[in-house]
C-alpha positions in Angstrom: 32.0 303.7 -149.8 29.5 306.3 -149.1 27.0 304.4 -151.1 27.6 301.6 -149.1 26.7 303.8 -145.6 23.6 305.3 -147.2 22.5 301.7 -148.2 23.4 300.3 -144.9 21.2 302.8 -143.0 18.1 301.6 -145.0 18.8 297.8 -143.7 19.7 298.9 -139.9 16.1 297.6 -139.4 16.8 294.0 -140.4 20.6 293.7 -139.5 19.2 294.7 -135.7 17.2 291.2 -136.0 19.6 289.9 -136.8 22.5 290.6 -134.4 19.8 290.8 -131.9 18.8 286.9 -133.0 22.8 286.2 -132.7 22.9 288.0 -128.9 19.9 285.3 -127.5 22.1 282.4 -129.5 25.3 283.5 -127.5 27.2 285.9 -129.7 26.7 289.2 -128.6 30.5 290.5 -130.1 28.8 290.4 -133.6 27.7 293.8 -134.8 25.5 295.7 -137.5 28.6 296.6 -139.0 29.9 293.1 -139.4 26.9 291.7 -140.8 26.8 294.6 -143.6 30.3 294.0 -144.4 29.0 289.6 -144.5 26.4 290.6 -147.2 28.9 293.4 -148.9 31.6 291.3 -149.0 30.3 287.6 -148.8 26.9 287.2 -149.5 26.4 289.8 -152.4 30.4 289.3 -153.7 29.1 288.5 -157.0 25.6 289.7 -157.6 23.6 291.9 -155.4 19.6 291.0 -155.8 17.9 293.8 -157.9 15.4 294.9 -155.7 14.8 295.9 -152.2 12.7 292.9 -151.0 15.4 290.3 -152.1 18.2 291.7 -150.4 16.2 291.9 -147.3 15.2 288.4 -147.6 18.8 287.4 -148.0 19.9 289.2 -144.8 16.9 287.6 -142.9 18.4 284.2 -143.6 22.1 284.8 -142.6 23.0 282.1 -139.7 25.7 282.1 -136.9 27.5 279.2 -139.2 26.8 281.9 -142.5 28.6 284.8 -140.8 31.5 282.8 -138.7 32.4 280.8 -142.1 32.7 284.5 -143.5 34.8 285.8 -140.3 36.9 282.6 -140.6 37.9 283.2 -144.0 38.8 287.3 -143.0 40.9 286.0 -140.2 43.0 283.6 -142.0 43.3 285.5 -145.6 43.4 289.2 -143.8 45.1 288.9 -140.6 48.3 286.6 -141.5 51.2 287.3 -139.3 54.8 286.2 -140.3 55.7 283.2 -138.6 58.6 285.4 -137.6 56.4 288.1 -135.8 54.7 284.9 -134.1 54.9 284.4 -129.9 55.1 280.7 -129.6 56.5 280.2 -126.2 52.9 280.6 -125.4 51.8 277.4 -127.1 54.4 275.1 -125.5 
């Protein structure tokens, strides 16, 4: 986990573009640390490029669509309540 924050600090640069480029499209909630954890997690889950200009190409290319398929998938595999534990007066 260290690792991973030393290695983030190195891509602040290009994650900034980024979340910057998803602020003017309208989604300013998404941060530098939710776009590390999209390549971490998602985009680099089975192979992380080998050098330095790949992985920055990679994160250059991430889309709105990219990240919120991503923060979809967290939400419904992560975040699971028991139907039990659910409110749903509020839906009626």
């Amino acid at each position: 986990m260290a690792e991973d924050k030393q290695d983030k600090t190195e891509y602040e640069v290009w994650l900034s573009i980024i979340k910057d480029s998803f602020a003017k499209q309208g989604y300013q909630k998404v941060s530098i640390d939710d776009l590390w954890d999209y390549c971490l997690h998602f985009l680099w889950k089975h192979e992380r490029p080998d050098r330095y200009f790949e992985e920055v190409r990679d994160i250059m290319a991430i889309e709105p669509n990219d990240y919120f398929t991503y923060a979809s998938l967290q939400a419904q595999v992560y975040n699971v309540s028991s139907l039990n534990e659910m409110d749903f007066d509020d839906l009626f």
